[in-house]
Phi, psi and omega in degrees: 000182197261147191275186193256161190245156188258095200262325167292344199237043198220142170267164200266011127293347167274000169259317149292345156329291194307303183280350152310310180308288202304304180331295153344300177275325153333299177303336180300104171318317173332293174328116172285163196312310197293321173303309224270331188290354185304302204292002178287321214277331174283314178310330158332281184302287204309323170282354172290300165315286132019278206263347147317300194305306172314309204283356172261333165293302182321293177338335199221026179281132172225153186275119176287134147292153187322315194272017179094339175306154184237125161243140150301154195280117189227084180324092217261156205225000000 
């Protein structure tokens, strides 16, 4: 079965990978029924993790301003 993936320590192409991966082993007719909800339950966690990670890179994207100065990008809430 698929080992569990370390989602703090993966750059977010090695995380799209992972997910690829698990997709991958999903689609396979072998995979018996009880693995694939596993590799569901991890694809899961790791894409949550995942789209956490984007909205904190966004959060933290900066933007040119109008007179040319650059701030971070900051969502106001």
């Amino acid at each position: 079965m698929a080992k569990t993936v370390e989602k703090e320590e993966m750059s977010l192409e090695e995380c799209f990978a992972a997910l690829d991966d698990i997709v991958e082993k999903m689609e396979d007719p072998k995979v018996e029924l009880e693995d694939s909800f596993l590799l569901y339950e991890q694809g899961m966690k790791l894409l949550k993790e995942t789209s956490q990670r984007i909205e904190a890179v966004v959060g933290r994207v900066e933007k040119l301003e109008a007179d040319g100065s650059l701030t971070d990008f900051v969502e106001e809430e």
